[in-house]
N, C-alpha and C positions, 0 to 999 in steps of 0.2 A: 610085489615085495612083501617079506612078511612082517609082523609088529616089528621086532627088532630094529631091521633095515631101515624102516621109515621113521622109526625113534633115531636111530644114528644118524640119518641123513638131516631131519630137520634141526637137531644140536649141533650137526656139523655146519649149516647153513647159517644159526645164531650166532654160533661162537666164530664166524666170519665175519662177525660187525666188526670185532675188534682190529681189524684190518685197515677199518674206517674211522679209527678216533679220532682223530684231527678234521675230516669232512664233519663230521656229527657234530662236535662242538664248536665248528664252524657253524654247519646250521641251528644248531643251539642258538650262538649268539646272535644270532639273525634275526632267530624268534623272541628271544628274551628284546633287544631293542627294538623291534617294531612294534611291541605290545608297548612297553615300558613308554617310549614317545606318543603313546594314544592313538596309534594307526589299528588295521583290525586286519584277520587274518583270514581268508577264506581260502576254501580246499575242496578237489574235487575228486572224481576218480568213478567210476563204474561198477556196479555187483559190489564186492566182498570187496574193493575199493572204494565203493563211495559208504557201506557200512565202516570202515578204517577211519573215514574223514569223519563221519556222524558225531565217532567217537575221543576223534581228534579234538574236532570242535566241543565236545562235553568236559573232556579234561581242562580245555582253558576258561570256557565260557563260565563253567561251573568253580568245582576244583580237582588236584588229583588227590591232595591227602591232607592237607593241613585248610584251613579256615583262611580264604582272603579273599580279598575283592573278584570281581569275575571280568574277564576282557574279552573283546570282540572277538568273535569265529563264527566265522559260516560254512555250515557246509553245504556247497552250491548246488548238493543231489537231493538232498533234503524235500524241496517244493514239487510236489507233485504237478499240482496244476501247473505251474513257472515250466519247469523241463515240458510238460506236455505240450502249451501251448509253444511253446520254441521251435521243439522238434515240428508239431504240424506245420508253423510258418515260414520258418527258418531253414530245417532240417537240424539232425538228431546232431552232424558237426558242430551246432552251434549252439548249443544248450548250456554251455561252460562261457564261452565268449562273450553272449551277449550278457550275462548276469557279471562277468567282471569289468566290463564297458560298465552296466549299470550300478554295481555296488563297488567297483575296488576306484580308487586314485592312490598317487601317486604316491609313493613311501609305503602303502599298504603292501600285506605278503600274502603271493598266491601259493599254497603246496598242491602240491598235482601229483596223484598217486596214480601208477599203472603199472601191474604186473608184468606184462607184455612190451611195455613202451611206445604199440601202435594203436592204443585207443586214439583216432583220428579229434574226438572232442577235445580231450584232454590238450593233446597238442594245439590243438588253435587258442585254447583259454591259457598258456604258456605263452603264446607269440602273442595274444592278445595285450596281457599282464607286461611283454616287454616292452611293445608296443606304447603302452599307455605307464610306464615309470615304475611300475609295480616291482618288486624283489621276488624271485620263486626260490621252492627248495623242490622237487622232483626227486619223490620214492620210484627208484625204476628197477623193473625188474628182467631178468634173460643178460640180452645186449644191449639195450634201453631205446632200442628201438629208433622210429622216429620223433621222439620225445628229446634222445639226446642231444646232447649241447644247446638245448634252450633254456634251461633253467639256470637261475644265479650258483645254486650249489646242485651237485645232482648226489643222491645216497641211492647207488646202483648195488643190489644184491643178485651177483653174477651167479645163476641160479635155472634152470630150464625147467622145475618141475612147480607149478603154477602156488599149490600147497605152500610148498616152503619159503616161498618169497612171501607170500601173504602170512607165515606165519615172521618172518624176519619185517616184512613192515611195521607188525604190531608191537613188537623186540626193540624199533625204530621209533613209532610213533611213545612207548613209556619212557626212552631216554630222552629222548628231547624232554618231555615232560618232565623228568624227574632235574633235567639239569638246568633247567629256567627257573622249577618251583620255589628256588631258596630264593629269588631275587623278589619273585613278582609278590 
């Protein structure tokens, strides 16, 4: 495709959030009350997915624009040695599962981002999180794969080309942020 093409298609892919205003401020307010009540938020996701969460986790933990207190976010790809030692014991399915067994209870929020929707990890630390009371939001991207229907909200950018979804999660991940920041 040439520059053009791939500029129109990824604005075309953005300007398809708006499709979703009512799911997003749904999960908006999912995040804003789970932080708000002192619960914490962790998030996972694989590659240029689990970089998304890193920085998911730094917009709350830290701030995105104004001066306030900082709230809990994990993001579960983050620990090197944690993922390492999982994947050698466990296997690599379970690198997500077992850290929300070990860090989420119940009222806490999992976000599970996958481009694809068949990161196999991702999905268990989903059923994991519903399993054990947790609330999810699920960035999904394509069909949503085998991801869909396990999360409380799912924000699916119906989408086949890997680029654009990853750049509409990040589209994704500043609105949420931007529609919480006034409260927290």
């Amino acid at each position: 495709m040439s520059f053009q093409q791939n500029l129109n298609d990824s604005v075309a892919a953005i300007s398809a959030l708006s499709e979703m205003e009512e799911t997003i401020k749904a999960a908006a307010n999912l995040l804003r009350e789970t932080l708000l009540s002192g619960q914490k938020v962790l998030i996972c996701g694989n590659g240029g997915s689990a970089s998304d969460g890193a920085h998911f986790a730094s917009e709350l933990a830290c701030r995105l624009v104004a001066d306030r207190r900082p709230y809990p976010a994990i993001c579960l790809a983050s620990d090197g040695g944690l993922l390492t030692a999982t994947a050698n014991d466990y296997g690599f399915e379970q690198v997500f599962a077992r850290q929300v067994t070990a860090f989420g209870k119940k009222g806490d929020l999992l976000i599970a981002i996958t481009t694809s929707g068949q990161s196999k990890n991702v999905q268990r630390a989903l059923e994991i999180a519903k399993h054990a009371g947790l609330n999810s939001i699920a960035l999904l991207g394509r069909d949503g794969g085998s991801c869909r229907g396990l999360a409380t909200i799912e924000l699916l950018v119906q989408h086949s080309v890997t680029t654009r979804i990853q750049e509409a999660h990040k589209v994704l991940i500043h609105l949420l942020c931007e529609l919480i920041e006034p409260d927290l």
